[in-house]
C-alpha positions in Angstrom: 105.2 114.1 91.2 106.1 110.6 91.2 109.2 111.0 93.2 107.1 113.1 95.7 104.5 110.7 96.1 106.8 107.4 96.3 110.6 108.6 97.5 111.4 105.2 97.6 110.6 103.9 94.8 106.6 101.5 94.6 106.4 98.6 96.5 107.1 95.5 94.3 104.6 92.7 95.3 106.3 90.3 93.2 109.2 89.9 94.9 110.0 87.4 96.4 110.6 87.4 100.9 113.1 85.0 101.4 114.3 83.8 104.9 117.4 85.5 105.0 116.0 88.8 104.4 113.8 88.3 107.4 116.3 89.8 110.0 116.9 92.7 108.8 113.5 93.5 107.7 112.6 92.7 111.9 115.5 95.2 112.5 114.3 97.7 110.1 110.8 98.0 111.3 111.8 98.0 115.3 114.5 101.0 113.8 111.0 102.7 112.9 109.7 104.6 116.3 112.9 105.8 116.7 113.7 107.5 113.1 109.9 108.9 113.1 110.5 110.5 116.6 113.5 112.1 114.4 112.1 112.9 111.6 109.4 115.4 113.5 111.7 116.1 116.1 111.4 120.0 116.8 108.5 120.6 114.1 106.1 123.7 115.1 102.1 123.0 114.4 102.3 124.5 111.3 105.2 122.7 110.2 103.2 119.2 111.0 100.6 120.8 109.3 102.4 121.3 106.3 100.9 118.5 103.9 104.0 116.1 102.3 103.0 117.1 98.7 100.2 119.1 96.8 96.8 117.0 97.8 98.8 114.9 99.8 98.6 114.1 103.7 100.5 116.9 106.1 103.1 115.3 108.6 100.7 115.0 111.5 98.3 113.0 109.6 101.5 110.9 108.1 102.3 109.9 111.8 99.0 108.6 113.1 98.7 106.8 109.4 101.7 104.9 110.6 100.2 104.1 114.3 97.0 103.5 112.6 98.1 100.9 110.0 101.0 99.4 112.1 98.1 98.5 114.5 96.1 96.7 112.0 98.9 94.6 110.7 100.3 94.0 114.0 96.5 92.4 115.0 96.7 91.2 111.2 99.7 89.0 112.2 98.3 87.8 115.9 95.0 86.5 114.3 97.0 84.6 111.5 99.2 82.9 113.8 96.1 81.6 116.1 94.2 81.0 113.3 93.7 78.9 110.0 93.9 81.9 107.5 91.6 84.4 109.4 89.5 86.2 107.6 90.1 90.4 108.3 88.5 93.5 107.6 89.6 96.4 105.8 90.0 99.8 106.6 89.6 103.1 104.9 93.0 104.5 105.8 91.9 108.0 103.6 89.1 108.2 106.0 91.0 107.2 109.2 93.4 110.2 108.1 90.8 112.8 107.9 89.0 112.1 111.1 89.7 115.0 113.9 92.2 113.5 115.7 94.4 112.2 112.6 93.9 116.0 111.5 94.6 117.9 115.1 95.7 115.7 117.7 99.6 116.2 118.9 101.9 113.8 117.1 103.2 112.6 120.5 100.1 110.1 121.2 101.0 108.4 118.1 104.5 108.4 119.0 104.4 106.8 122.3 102.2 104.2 120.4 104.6 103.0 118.1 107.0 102.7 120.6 105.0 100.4 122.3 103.7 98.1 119.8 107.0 98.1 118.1 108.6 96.6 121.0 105.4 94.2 121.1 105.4 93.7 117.2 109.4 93.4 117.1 109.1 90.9 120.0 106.9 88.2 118.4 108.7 88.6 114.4 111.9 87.9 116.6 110.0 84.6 117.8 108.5 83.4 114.8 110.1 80.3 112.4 110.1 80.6 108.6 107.0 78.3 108.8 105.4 81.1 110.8 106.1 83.6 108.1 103.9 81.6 105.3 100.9 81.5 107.5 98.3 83.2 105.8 95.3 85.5 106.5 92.4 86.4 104.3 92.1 89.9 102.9 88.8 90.9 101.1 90.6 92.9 98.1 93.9 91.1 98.1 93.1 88.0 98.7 95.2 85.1 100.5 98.5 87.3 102.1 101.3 85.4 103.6 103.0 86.9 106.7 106.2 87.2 105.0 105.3 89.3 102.3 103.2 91.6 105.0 106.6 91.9 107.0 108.2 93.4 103.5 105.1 95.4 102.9 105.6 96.9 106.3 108.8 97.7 106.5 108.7 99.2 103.2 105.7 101.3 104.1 107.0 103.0 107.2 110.6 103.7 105.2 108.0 105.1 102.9 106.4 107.5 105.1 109.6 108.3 106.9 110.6 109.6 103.5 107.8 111.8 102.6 108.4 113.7 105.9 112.4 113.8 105.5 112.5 114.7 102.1 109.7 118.0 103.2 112.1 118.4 105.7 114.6 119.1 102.9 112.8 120.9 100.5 111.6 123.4 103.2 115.0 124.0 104.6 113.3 123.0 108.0 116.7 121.3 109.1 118.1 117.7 109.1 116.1 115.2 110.3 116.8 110.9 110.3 119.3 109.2 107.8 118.1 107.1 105.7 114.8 109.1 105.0 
């Protein structure tokens, strides 16, 4: 179960985010839009409502998840670089993901939006200084979170995702999707 529910391993919040990683995390998540267009490339309806794992999200839910939270951070990392550690608000991604359209809605909608913000996310990480990466906002349940460890949060999270749909891909024989999945 744990391999299904994190195919890449947990996040590891105490690692460190140092400057050199930086590029490649900036080329990782503007890789993202791409490899999830992939990875449901050619799925049927019932295919992207085919949940990852057992009381787990199905694929179409998984894809505006990503859209969803990729939003928030990319507003996440606006408001700490205009402001002195903003204060932001939380969301309840479970209850995001089982609102109608996260449950129904065609996959393409979310698609096209993390193609766009992508380019506009990817765009301002590519301008930002290693000062700009220790800004900070203000989270209600994790407290004080630097930029730099939100950019490795990210990236990890969509490579995350991106696995839980190309490892069902596998298991279900339903043909090869991205690399790297």
């Amino acid at each position: 179960m744990e391999e299904l529910r994190y195919p890449i391993g947990r996040f590891d919040a105490q690692a460190a985010t140092p400057d050199e990683a930086i590029p490649a995390l900036i080329d990782s998540i503007a890789a993202l839009p791409a490899a999830f267009r992939a990875a449901v490339a050619d799925l049927t309806d019932e295919q992207l409502d085919t949940p990852y794992r057992e009381g787990g999200w199905t694929v179409r839910q998984l894809v505006h998840h990503v859209a969803d939270s990729n939003l928030n951070i990319y507003v996440r990392f606006r408001l700490a670089l205009t402001e002195d550690s903003p204060p932001v608000k939380t969301f309840s991604e479970k209850a995001w993901a089982e609102l109608h359209d996260a449950r129904t809605l065609a996959v393409e909608p979310s698609l096209a939006l993390l193609d766009g913000l992508h380019a506009r996310w990817v765009a301002l990480l590519r301008a930002m200084t290693p000062a700009d990466f220790d800004r900070t906002y203000q989270h209600p349940d994790m407290g004080t979170v630097p930029l730099r460890k939100m950019l490795r949060l990210y990236e990890w999270h969509g490579r995350h995702h991106l696995a839980h749909i190309t490892r069902l891909r596998e298991r279900m024989g339903w043909g090869t999707a991205v690399a790297g999945g």
